[in-house]
TORSE-360818 format. One record per residue: x, y, z of N, C-alpha, C in turn; residue number from 1. Coordinates in nm, 4 decimals. Example, Ala and Ser with C-alpha at 12.3 -4.5 7.8 and 13.67 -1.06 7.14 Angstrom:
2
      n.c1      n.c2      n.c3     ca.c1     ca.c2     ca.c3      c.c1      c.c2      c.c3    n
    1.3190   -0.5690    0.7800    1.2300   -0.4500    0.7800    1.3200   -0.3300    0.7800    1
    1.2850   -0.2250    0.7080    1.3670   -0.1060    0.7140    1.2900    0.0030    0.7870    2
This chain:
87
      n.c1      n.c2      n.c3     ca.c1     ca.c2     ca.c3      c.c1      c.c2      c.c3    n
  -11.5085   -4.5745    3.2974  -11.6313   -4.6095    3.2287  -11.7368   -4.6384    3.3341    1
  -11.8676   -4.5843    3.3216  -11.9913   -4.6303    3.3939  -12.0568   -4.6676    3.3215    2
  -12.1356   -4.7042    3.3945  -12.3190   -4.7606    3.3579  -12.4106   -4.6348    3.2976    3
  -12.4593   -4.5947    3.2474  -12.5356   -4.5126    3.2326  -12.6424   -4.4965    3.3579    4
  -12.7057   -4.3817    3.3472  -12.8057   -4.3735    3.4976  -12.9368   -4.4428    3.3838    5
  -12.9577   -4.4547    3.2537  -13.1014   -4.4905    3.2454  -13.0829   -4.6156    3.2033    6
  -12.9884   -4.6981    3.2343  -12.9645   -4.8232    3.1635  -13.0213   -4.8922    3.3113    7
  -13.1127   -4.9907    3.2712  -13.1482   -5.1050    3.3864  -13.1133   -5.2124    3.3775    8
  -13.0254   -5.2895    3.4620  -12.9747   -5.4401    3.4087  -13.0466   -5.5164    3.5247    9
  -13.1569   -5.6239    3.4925  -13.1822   -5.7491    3.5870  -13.0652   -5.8562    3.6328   10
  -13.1573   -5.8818    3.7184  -13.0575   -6.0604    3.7362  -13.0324   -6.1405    3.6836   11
  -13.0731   -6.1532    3.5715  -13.1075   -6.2767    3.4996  -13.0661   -6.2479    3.3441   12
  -12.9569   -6.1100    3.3533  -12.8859   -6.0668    3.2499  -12.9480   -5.9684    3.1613   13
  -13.0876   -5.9392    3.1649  -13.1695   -5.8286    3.0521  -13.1268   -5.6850    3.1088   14
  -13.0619   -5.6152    2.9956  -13.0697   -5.5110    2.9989  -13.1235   -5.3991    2.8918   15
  -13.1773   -5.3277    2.9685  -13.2783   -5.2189    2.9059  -13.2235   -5.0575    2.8769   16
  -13.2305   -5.0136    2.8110  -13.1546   -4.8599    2.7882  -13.2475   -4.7795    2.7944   17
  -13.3363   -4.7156    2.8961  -13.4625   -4.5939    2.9093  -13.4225   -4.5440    2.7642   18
  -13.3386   -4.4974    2.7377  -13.3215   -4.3808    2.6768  -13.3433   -4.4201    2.5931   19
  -13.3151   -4.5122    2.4642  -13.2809   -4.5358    2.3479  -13.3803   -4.6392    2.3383   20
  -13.4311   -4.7148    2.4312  -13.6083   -4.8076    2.4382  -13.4921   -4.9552    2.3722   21
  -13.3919   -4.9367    2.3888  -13.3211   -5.0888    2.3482  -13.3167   -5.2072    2.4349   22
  -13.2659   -5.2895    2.4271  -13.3000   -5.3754    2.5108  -13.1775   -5.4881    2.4808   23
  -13.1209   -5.5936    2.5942  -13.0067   -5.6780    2.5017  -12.9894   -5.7756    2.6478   24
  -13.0027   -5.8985    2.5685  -12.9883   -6.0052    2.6831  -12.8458   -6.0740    2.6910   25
  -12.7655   -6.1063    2.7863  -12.6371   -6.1405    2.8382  -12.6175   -6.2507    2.8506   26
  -12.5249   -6.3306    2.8171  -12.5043   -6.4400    2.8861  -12.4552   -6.4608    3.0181   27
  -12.4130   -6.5643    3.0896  -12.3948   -6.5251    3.2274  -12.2188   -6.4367    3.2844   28
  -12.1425   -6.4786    3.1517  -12.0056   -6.4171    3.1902  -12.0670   -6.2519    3.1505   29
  -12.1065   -6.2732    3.0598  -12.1336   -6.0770    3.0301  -12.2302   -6.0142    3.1121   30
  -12.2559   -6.0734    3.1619  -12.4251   -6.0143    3.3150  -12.2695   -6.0067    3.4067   31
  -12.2065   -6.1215    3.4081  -12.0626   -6.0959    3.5389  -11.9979   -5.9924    3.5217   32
  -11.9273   -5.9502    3.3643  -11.8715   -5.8573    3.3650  -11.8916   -5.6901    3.3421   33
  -12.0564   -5.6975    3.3370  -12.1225   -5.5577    3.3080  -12.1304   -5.5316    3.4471   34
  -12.1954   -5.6144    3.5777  -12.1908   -5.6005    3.6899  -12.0330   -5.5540    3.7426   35
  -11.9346   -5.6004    3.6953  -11.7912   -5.5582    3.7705  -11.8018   -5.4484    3.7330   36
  -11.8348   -5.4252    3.5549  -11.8109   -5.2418    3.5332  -11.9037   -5.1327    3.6255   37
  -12.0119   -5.1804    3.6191  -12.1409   -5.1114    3.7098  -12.0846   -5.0946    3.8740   38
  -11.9602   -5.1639    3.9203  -11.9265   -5.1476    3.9977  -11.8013   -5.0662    4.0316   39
  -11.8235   -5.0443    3.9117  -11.6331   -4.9644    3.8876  -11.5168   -4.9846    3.9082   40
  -11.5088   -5.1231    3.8809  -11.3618   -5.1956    3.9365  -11.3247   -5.1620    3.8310   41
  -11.2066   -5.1873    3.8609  -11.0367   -5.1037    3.7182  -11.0278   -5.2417    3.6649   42
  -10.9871   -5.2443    3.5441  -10.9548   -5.3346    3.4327  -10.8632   -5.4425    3.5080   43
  -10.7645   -5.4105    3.5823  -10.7030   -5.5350    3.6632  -10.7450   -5.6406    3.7393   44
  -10.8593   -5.5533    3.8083  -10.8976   -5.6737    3.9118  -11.0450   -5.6987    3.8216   45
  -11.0675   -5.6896    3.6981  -11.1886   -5.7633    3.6273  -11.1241   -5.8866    3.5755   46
  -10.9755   -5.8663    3.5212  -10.9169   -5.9703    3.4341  -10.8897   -6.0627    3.5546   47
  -10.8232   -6.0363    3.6357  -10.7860   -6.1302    3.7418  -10.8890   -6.2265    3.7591   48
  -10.9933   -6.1562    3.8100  -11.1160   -6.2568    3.8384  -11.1373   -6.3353    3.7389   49
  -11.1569   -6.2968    3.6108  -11.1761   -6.3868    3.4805  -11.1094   -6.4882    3.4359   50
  -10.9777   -6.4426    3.4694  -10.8599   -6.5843    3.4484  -10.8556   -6.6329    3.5386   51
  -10.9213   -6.6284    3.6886  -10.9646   -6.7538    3.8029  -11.0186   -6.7927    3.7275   52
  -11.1211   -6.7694    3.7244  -11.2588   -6.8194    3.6924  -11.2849   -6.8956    3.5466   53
  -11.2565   -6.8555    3.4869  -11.2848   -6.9018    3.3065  -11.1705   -6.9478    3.2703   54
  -11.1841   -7.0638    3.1493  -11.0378   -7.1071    3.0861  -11.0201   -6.9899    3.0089   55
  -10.9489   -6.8866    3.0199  -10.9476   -6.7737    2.9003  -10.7624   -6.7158    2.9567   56
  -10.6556   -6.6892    2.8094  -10.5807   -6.6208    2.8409  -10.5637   -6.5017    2.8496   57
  -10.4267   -6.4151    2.9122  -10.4581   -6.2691    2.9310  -10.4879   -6.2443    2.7876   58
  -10.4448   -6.2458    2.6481  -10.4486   -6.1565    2.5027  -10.5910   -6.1866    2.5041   59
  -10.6493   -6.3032    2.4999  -10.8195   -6.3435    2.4306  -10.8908   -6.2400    2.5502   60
  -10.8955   -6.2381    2.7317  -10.9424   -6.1840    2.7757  -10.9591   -6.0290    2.7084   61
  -10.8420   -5.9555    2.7015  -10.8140   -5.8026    2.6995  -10.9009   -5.8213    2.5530   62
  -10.8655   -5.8950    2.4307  -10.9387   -5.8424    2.3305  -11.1194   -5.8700    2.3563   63
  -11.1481   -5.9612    2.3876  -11.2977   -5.9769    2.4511  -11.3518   -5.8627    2.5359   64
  -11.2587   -5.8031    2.5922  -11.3229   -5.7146    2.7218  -11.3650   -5.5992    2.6229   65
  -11.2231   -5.5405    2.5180  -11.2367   -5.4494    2.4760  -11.3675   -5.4373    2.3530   66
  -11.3426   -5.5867    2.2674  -11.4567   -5.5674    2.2180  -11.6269   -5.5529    2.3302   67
  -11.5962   -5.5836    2.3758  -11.7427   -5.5984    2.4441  -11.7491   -5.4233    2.5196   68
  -11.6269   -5.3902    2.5479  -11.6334   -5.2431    2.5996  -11.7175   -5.1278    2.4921   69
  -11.6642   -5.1551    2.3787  -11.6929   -5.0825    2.2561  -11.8446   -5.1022    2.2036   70
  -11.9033   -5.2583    2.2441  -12.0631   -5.2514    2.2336  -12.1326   -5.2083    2.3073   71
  -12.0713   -5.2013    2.4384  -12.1463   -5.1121    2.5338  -12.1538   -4.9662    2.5033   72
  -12.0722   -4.9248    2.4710  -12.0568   -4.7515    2.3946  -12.1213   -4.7259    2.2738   73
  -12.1350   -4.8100    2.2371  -12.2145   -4.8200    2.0489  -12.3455   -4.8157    2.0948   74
  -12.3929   -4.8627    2.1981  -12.5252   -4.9212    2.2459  -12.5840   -4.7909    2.3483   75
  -12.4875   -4.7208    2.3853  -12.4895   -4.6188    2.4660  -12.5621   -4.6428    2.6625   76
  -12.4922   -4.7763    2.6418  -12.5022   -4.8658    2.7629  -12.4235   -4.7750    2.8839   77
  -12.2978   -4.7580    2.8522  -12.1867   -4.6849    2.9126  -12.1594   -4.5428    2.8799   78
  -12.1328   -4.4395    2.9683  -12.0774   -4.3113    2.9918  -11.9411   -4.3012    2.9719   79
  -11.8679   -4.2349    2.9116  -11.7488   -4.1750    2.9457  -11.6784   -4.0228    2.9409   80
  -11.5763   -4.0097    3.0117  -11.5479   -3.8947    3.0189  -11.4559   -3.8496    2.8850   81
  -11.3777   -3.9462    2.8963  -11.2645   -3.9710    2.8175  -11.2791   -4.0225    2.6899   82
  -11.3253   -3.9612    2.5475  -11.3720   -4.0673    2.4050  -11.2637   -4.1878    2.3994   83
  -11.1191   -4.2237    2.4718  -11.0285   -4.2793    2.4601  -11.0720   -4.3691    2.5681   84
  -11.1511   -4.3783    2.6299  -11.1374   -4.4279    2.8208  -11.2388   -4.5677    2.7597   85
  -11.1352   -4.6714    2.8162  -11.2655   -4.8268    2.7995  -11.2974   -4.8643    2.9447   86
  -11.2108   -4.8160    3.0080  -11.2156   -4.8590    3.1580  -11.2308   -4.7828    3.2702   87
């Protein structure tokens, strides 16, 4: 999964979709974890970091990620190759 090339995300969590003129503000874990995807780390080392970091277990993480994977695709935030591919 990527970023789209016309999607712009700030620092401060706003992200903008050129394409689609949408727009959607983040809180600070979802600005963290759109940045890991934008970076293309694999689903392992996103969760890892998350269960340092946050009180969250592996099942609540994986279903959070995935839902949030699936708004990014609805939103047309994210590219994929694969219609099956979240990661």
């Amino acid at each position: 999964m990527k970023i789209a090339p016309e999607v712009k995300i700030s620092d401060n969590g706003f992200v903008f979709n050129q394409k689609t003129g949408d727009s959607f503000s983040l809180n600070p874990s979802g600005l963290e974890l759109i940045r890991m995807i934008a970076e293309e780390k694999e689903l392992d080392e996103i969760k890892e970091a998350f269960l340092i970091k946050y009180d969250v277990d592996d099942l609540s993480f994986e279903k959070d990620f995935y839902e949030f994977c699936t708004l990014l695709k609805h939103h047309q935030i994210t590219v994929h190759g694969n219609p099956l591919e979240f990661n």
